[in-house]
Backbone as CSV, one residue per row, in Angstrom:
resi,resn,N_x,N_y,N_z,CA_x,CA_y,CA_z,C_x,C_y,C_z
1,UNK,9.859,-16.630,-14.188,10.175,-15.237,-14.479,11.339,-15.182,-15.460
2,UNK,11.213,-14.696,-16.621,12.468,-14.354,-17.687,13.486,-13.333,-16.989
3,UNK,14.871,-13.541,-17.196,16.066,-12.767,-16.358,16.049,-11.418,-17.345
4,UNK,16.217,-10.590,-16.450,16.230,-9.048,-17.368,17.653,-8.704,-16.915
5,UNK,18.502,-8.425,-17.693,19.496,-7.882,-18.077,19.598,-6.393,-18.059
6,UNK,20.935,-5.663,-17.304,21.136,-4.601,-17.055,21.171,-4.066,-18.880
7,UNK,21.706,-4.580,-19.256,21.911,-4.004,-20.917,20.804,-3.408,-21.646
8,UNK,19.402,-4.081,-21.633,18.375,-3.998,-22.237,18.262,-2.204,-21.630
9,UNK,17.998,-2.110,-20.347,17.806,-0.774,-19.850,18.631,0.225,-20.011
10,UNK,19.820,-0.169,-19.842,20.926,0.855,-20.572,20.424,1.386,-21.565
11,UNK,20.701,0.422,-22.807,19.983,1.011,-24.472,18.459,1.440,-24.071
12,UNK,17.554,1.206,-23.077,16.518,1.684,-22.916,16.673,3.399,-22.316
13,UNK,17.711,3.401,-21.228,17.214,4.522,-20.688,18.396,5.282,-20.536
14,UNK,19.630,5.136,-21.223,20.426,5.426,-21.310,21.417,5.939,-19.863
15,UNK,22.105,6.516,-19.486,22.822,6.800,-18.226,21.687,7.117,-17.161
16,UNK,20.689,7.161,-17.257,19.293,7.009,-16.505,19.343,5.707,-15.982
17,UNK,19.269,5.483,-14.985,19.068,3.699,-14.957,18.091,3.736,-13.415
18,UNK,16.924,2.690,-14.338,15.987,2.983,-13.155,15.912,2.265,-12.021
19,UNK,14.896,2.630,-10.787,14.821,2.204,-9.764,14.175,0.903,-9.519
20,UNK,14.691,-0.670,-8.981,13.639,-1.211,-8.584,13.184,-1.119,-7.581
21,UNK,11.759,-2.005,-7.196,11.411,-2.227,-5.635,11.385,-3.472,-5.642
22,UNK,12.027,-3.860,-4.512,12.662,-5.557,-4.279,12.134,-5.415,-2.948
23,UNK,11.170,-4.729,-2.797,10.563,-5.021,-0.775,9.351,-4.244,-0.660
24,UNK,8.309,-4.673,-0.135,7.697,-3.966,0.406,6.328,-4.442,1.454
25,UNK,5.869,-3.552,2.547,5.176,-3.391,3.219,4.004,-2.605,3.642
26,UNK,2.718,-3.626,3.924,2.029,-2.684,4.039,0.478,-2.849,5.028
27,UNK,-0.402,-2.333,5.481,-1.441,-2.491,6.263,-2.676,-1.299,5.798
28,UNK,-3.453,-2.129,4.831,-4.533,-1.386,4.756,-5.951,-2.211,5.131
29,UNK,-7.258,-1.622,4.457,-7.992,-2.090,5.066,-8.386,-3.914,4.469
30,UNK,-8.533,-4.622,5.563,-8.848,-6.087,4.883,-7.407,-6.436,4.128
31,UNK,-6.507,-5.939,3.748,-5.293,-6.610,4.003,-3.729,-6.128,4.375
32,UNK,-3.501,-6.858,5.051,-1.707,-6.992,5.894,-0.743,-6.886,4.813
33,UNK,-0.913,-7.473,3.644,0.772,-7.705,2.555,-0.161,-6.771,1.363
34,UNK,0.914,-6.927,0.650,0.880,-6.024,-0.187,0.358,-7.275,-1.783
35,UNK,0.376,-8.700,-1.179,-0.004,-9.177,-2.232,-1.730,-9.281,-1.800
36,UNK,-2.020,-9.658,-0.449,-2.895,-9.648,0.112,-4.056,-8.617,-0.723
37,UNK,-3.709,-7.416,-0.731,-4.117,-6.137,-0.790,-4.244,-5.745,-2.770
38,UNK,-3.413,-6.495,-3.527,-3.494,-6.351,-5.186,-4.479,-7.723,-5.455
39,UNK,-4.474,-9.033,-4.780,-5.827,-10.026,-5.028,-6.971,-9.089,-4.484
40,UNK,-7.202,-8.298,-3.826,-8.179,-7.675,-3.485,-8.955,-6.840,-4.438
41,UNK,-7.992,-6.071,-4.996,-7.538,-4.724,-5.544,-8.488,-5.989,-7.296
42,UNK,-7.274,-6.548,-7.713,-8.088,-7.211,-8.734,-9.321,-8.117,-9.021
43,UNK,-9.356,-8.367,-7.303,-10.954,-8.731,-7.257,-12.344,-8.171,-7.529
44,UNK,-11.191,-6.611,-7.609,-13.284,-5.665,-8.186,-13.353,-5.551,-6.696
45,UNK,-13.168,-5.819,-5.289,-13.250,-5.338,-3.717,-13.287,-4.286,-3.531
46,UNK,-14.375,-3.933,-3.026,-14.471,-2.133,-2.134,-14.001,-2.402,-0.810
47,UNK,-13.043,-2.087,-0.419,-12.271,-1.895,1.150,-13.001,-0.823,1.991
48,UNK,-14.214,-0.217,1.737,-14.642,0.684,2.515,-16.023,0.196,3.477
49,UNK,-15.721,0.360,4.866,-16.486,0.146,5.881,-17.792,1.127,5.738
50,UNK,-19.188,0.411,6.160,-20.032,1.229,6.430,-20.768,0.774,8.240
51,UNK,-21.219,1.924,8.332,-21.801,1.558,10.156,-23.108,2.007,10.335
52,UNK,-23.491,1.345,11.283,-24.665,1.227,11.544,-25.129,2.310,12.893
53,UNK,-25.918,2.501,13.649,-25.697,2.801,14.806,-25.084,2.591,16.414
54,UNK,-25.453,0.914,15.851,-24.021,0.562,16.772,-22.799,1.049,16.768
55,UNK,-21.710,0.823,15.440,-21.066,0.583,15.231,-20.151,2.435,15.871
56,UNK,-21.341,3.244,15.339,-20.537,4.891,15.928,-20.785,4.467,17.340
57,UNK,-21.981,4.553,17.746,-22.186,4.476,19.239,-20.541,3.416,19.688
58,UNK,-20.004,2.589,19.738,-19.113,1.692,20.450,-17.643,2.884,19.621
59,UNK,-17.792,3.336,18.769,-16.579,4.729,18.267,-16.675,5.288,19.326
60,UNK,-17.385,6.124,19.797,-18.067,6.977,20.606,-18.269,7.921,19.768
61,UNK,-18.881,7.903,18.616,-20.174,8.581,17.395,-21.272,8.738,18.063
62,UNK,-21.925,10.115,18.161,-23.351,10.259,18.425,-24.082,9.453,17.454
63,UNK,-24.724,8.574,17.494,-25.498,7.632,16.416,-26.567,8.454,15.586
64,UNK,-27.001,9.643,16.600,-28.244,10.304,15.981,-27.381,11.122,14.262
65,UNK,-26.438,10.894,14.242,-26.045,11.841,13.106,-26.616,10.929,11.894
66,UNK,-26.756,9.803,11.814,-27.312,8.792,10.716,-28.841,9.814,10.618
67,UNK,-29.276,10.361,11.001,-30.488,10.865,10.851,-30.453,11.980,9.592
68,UNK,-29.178,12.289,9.548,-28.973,13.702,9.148,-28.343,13.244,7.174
69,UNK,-29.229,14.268,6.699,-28.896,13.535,4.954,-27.810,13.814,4.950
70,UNK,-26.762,14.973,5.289,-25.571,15.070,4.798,-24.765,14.331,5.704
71,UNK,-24.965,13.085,6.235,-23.819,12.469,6.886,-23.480,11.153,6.158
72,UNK,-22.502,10.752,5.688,-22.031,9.610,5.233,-21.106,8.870,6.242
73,UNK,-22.109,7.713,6.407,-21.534,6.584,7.405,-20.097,5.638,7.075
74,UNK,-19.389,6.125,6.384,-18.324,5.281,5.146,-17.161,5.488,5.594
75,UNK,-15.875,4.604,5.576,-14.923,5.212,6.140,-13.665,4.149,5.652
76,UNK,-12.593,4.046,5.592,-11.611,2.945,5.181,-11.209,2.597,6.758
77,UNK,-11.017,1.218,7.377,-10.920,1.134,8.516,-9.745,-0.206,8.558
78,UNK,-8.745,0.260,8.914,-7.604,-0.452,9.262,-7.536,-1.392,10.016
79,UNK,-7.860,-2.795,10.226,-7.695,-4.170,11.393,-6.421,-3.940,12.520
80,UNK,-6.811,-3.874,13.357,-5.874,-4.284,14.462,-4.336,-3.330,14.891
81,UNK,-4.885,-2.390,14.639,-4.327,-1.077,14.379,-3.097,-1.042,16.109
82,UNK,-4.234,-1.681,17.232,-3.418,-1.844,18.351,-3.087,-2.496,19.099
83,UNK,-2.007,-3.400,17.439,-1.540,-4.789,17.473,-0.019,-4.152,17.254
84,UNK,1.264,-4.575,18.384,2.076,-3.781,18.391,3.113,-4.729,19.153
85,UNK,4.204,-5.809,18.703,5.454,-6.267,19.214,5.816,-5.462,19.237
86,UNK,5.337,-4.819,20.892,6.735,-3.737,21.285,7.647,-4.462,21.849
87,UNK,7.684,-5.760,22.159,9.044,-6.101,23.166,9.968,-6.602,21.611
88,UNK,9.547,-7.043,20.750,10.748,-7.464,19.528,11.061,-6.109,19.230
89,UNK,10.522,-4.189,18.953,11.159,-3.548,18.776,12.172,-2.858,19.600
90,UNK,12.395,-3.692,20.818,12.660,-3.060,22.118,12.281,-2.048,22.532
91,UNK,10.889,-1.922,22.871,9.857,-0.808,23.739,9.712,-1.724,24.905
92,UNK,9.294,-0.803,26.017,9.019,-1.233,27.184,7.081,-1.087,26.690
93,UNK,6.034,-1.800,27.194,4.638,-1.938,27.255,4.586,-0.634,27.166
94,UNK,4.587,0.421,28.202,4.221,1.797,28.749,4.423,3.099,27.264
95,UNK,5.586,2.441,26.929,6.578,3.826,25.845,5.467,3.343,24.601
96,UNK,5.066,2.083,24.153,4.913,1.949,23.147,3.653,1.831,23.038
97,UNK,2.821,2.224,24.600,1.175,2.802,24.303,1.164,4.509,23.754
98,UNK,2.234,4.962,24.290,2.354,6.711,23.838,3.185,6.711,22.806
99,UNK,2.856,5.679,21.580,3.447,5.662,20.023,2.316,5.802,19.237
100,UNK,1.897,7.011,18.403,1.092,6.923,17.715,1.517,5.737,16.801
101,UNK,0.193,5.237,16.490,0.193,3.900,15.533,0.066,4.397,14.640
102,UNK,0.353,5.745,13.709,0.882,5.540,12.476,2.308,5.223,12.348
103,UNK,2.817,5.546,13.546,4.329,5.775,13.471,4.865,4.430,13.478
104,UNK,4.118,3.367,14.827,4.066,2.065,14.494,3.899,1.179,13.662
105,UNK,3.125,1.774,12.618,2.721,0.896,12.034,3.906,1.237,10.695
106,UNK,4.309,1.925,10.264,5.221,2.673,9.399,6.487,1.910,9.979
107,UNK,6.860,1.579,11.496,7.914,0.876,11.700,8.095,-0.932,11.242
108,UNK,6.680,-1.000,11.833,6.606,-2.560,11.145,6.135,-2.471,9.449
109,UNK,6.069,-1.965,9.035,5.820,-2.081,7.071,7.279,-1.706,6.906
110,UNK,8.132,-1.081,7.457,9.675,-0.950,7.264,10.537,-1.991,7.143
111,UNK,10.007,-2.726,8.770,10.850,-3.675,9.266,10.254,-5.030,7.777
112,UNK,9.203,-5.016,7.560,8.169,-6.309,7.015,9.450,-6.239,4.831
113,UNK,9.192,-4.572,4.578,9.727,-4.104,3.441,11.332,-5.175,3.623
114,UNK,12.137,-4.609,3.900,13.187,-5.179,4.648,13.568,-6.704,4.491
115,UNK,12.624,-7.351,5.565,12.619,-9.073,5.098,12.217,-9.459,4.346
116,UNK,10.845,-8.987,3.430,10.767,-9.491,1.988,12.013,-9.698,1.086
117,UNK,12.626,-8.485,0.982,14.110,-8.449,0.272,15.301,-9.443,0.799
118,UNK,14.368,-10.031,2.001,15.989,-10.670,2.230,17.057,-9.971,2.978
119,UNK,16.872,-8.718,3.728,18.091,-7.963,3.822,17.572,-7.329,5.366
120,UNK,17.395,-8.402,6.372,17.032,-8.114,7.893,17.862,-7.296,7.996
121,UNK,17.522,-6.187,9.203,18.099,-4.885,9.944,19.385,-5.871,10.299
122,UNK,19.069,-6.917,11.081,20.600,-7.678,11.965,21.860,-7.502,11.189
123,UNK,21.695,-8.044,9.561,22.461,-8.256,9.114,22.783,-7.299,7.754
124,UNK,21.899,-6.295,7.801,22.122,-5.430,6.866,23.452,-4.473,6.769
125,UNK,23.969,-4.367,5.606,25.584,-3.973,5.644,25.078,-2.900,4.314
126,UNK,24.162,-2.846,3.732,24.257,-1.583,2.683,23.724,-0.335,3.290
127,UNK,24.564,0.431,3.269,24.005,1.812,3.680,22.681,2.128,3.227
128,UNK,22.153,2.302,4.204,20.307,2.130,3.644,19.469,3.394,4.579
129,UNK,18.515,4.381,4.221,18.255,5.504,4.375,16.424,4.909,4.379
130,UNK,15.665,6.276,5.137,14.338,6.136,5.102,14.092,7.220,4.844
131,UNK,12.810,7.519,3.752,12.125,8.875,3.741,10.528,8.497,3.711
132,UNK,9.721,9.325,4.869,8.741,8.842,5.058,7.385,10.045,5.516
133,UNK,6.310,9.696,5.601,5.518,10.838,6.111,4.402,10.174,6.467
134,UNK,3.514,10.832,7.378,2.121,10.965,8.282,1.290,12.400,8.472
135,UNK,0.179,11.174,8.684,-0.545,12.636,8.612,-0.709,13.312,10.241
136,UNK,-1.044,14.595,10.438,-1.055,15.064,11.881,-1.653,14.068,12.885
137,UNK,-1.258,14.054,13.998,-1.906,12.775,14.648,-2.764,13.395,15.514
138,UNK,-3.971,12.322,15.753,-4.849,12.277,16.109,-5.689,11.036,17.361
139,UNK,-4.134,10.344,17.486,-4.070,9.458,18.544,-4.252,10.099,19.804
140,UNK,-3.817,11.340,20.107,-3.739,11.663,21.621,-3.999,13.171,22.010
141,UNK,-5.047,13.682,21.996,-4.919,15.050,21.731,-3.862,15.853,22.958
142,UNK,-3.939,16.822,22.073,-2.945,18.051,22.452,-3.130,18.482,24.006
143,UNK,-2.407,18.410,24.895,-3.124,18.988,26.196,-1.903,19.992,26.374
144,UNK,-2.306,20.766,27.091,-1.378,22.088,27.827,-0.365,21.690,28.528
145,UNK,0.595,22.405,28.294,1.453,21.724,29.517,2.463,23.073,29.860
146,UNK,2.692,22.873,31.134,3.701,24.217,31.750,5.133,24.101,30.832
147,UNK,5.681,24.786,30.670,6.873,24.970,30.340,8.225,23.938,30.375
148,UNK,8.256,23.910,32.123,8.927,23.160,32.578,8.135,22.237,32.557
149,UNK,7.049,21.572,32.160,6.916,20.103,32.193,7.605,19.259,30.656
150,UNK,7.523,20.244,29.665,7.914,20.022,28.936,9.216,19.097,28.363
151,UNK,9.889,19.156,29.210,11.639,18.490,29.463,11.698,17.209,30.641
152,UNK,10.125,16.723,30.988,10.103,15.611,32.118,9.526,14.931,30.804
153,UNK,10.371,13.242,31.471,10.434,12.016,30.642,9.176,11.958,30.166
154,UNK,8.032,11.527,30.885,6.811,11.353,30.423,6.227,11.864,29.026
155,UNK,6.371,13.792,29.622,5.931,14.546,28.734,6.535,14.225,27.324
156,UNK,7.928,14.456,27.222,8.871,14.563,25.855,8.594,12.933,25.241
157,UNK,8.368,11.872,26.145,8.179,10.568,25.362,7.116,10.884,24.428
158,UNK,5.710,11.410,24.543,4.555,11.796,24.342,4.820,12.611,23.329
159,UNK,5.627,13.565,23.232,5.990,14.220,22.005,6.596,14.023,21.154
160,UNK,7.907,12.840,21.294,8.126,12.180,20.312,7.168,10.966,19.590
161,UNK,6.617,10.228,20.573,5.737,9.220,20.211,4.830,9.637,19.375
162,UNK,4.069,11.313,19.451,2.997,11.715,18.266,3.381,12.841,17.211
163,UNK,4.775,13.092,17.363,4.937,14.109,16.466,5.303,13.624,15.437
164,UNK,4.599,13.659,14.317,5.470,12.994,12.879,6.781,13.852,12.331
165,UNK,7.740,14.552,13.125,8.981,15.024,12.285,10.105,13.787,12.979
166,UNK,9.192,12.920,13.909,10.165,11.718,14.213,9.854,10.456,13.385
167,UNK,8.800,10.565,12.945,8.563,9.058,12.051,9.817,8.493,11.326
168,UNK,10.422,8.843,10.721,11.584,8.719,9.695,13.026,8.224,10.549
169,UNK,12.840,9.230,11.641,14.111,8.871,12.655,14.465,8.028,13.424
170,UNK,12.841,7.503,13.780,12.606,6.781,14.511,13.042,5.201,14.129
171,UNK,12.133,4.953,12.974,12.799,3.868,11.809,14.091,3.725,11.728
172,UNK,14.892,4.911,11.528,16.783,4.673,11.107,17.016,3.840,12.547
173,UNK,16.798,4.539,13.577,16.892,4.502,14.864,17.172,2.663,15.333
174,UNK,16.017,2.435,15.231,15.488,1.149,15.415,15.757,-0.278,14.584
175,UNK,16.018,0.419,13.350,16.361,-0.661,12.734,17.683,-0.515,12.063
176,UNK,18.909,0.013,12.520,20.220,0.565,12.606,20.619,1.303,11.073
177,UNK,19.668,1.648,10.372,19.750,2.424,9.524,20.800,3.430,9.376
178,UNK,22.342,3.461,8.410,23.009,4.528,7.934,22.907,5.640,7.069
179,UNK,22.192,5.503,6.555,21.606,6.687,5.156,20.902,7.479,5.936
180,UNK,20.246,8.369,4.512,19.648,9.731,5.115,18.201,9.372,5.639
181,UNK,17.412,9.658,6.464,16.241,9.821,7.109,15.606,10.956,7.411
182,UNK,14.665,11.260,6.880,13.941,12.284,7.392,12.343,12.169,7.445
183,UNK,11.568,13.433,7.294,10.377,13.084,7.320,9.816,14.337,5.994
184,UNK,9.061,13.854,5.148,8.566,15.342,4.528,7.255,15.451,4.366
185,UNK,6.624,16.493,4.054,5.256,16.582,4.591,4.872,17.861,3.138
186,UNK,3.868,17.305,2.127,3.110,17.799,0.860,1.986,17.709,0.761
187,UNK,1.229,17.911,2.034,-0.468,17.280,1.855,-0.522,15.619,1.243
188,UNK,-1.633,15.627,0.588,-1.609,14.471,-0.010,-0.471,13.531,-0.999
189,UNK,0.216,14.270,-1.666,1.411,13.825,-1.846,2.608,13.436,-1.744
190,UNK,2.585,13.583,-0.346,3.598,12.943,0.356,4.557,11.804,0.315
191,UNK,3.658,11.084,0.416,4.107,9.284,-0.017,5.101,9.362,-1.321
192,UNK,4.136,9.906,-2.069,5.020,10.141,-3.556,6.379,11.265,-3.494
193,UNK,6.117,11.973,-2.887,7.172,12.407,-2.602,8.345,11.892,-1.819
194,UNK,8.279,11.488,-0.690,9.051,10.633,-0.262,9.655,10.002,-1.377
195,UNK,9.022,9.079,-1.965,9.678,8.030,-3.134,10.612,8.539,-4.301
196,UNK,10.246,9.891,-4.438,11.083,10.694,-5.475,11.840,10.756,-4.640
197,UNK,12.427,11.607,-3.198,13.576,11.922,-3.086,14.245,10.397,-2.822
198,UNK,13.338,9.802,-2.094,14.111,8.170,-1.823,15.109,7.713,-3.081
199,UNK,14.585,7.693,-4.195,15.198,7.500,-5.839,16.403,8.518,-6.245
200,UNK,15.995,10.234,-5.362,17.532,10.745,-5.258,17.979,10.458,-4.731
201,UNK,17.973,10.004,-3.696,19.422,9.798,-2.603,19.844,8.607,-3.132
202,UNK,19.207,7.709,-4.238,20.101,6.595,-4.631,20.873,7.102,-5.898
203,UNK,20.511,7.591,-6.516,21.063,8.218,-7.548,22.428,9.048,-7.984
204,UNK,22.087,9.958,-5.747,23.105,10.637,-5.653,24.335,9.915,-5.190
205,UNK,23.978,8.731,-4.847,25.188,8.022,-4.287,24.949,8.394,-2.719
206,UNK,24.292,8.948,-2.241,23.805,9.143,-0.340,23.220,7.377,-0.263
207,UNK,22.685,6.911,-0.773,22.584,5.559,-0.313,22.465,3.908,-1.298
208,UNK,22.550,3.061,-0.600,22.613,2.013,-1.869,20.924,1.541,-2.051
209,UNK,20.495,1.814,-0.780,18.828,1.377,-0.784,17.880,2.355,-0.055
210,UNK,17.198,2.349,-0.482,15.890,3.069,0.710,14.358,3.258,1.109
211,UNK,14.353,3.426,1.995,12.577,3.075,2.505,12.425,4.373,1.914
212,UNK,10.914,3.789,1.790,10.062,5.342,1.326,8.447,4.507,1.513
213,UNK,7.415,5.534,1.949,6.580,5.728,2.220,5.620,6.611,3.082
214,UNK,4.329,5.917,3.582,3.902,7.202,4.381,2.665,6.112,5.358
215,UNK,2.152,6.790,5.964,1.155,6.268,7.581,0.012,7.067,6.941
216,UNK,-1.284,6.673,7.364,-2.520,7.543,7.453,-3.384,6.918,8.449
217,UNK,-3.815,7.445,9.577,-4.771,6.602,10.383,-5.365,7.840,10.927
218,UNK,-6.702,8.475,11.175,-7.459,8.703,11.669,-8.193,8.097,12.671
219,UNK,-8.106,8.881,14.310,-9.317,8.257,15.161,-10.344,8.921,15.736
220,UNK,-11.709,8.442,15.987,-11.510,7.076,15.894,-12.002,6.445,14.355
221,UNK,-11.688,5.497,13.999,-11.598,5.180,12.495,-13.199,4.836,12.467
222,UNK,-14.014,4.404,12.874,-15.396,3.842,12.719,-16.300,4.987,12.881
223,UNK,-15.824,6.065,11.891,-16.740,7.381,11.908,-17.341,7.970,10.711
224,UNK,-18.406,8.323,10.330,-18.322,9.236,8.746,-17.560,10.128,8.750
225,UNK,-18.270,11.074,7.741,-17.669,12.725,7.508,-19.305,13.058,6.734
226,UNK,-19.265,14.492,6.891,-20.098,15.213,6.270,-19.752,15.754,4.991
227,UNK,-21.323,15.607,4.017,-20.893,15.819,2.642,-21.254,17.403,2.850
228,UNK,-20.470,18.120,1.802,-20.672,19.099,1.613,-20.504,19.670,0.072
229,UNK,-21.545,20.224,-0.518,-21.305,20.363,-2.033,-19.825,21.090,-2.304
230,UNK,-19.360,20.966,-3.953,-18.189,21.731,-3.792,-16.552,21.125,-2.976
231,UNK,-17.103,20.024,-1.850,-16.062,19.783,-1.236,-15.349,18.472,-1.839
232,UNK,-14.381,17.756,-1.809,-13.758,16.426,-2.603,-14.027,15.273,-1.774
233,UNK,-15.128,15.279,-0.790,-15.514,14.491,-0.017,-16.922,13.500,-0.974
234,UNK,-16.758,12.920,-1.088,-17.812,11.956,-2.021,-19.161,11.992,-1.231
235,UNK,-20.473,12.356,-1.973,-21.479,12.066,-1.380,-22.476,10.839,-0.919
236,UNK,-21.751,9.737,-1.363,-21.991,8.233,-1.783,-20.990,7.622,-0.503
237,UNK,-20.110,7.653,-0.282,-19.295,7.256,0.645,-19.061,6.400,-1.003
238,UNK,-18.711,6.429,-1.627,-17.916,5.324,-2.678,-16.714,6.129,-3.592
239,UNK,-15.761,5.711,-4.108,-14.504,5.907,-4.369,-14.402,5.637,-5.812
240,UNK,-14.874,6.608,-6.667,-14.612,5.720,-8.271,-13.629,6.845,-9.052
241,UNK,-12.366,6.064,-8.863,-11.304,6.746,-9.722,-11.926,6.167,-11.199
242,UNK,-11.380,7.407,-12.449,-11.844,6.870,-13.810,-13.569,6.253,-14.360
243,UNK,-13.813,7.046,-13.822,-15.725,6.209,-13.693,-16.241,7.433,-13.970
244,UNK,-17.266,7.455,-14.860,-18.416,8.865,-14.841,-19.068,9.127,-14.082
245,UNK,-19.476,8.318,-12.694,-20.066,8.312,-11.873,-19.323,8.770,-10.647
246,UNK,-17.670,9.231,-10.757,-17.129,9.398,-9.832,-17.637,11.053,-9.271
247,UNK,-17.865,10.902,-8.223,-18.386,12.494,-7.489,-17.329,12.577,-6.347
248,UNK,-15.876,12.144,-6.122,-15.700,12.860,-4.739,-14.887,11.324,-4.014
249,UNK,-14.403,11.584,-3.496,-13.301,10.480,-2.319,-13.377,10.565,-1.163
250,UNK,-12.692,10.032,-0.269,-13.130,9.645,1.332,-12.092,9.765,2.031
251,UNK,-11.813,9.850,3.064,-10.042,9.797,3.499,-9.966,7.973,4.216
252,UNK,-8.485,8.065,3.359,-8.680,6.868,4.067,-7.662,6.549,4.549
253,UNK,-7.391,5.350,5.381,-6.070,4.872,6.246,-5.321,3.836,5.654
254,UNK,-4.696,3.911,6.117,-3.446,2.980,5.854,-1.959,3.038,6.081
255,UNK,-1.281,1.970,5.444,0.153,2.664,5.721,1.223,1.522,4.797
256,UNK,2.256,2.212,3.811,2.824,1.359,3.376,4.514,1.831,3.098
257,UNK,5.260,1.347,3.042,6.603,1.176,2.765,7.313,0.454,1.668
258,UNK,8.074,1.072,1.012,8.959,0.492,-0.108,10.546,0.353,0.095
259,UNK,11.463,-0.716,-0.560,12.410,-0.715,-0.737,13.128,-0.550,-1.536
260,UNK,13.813,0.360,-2.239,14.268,0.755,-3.500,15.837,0.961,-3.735
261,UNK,16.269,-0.019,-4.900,17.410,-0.261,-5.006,17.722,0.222,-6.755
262,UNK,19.158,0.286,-6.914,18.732,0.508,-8.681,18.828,-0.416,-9.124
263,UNK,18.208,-0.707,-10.239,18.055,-1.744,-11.199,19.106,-2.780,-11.122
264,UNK,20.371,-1.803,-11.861,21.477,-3.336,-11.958,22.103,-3.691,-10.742
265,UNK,21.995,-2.890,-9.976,22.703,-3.319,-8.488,21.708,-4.585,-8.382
266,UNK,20.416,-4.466,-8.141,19.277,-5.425,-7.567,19.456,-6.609,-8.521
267,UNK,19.842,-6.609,-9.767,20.301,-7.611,-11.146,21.218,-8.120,-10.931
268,UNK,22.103,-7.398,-10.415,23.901,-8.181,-10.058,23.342,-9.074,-8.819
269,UNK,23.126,-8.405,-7.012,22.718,-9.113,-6.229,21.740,-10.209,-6.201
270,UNK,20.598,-10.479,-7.486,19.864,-11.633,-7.527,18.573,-11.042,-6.492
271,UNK,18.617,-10.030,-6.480,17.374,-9.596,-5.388,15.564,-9.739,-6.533
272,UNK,14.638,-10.211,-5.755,13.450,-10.190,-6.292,13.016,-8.789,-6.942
273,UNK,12.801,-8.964,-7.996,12.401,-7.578,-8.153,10.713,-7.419,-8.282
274,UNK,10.453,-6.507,-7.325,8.577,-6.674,-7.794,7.786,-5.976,-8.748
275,UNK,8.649,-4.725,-9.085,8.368,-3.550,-9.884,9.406,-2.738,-9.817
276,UNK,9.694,-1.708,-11.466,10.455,-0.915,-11.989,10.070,0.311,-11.897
């Protein structure tokens, strides 16, 4: 790798000085890392699952919907989704079955972001912030509850464990995080959003580094969706960004995390840089 010099970017971008990413984490479909996931990516690989009648039937999918033309059997499907060292995050078994696994999984692509860089929670000394988002969860549905049940341990674990305005907090929480944390929520743009303000709060001097990303998991994941004309749901179950043949997208899962430092700080410290 040729050494890049804070100078070049200066005269490049003048009192602007941009952000690197020296970390990151991630879990999508068919791969765990994030290098895992770009050999894929440049392999020409479609990451999208298709099912059979088994495959809904063991979802608990009525199978008879394969019958039906407007159903597309297609779906992005995440490995091992409830694969979860809760005793290394210090969870007890019980707390960390009533954790939605986006939220989990957003903690370990944090924790994963993190040690790539070199800069474990144990020993981390730079004021370091998370901004992050999920989509509504769908791990545990909504049940009624009296008033006063509301404020018993059980219940409130259950509401923190699936509400995403804790995702973000949860992370500072856990992995002794000083900077700002929150959670923000833009529909589909989220992620990206996150990463913009993540890049202000370094900018503003609120932190020296910071997570940014977002969770997506739908359950149960081994399901179609119905096409519907007009709608941005693809009638193909196939995904072609930039293609003439593209008709439409799929929702899909995943979950990833970044570490973002500025440029010459990450240049002075000798930190990997993976992208500008």
């Amino acid at each position: 790798m040729n050494p890049i010099h804070s100078e070049h970017f200066t005269r490049q971008y003048g009192d602007t000085m941009p952000i690197a990413i020296i970390g990151a984490g991630c879990r999508f479909p068919r791969a765990a890392s994030v290098f895992e996931f770009w050999r894929r990516i440049a392999d020409g690989e479609e990451l999208i699952s298709r099912f059979d009648a088994e495959d809904l039937r063991k979802a608990g999918v009525d199978p008879s919907l394969l019958q039906r033309p407007d159903y597309v059997p297609a779906a992005a499907v995440v490995e091992d989704v409830d694969r979860f060292e809760w005793a290394f995050f210090g969870y007890s078994r019980q707390e960390a079955e009533s954790i939605d696994p986006q939220q989990r999984l957003f903690l370990m692509c944090a924790w994963e972001a993190l040690e790539m860089a070199g800069y474990p929670p144990a020993s981390l000394s730079a004021r370091t912030g998370v901004i992050g988002s999920a989509r509504m969860s769908t791990y545990q549905l909504a049940q009624r509850q009296d008033a006063q049940q509301i404020v018993s341990p059980q219940v409130f674990q259950k509401l923190m464990g699936n509400d995403k305005d804790y995702l973000a907090t949860r992370v500072a929480y856990k992995l002794g995080l000083r900077g700002p944390a929150f959670t923000v929520q833009t529909a589909c743009s989220s992620s990206l959003i996150a990463t913009h303000l993540a890049c202000e709060a370094i900018a503003s001097g609120e932190a020296e580094m910071m997570l940014a990303g977002g969770a997506s998991l739908s359950f149960p994941q081994q399901a179609g969706y119905f096409y519907r004309e007009g709608m941005i749901f693809s009638a193909d179950g196939h995904c072609r960004p930039f293609d003439a043949e593209a008709n439409g997208t799929l929702v899909g899962n995943g979950a990833a995390v970044v570490l973002l430092k500025r440029l010459d700080r990450a240049l002075e410290d000798g930190d990997a840089i993976l992208s500008v």
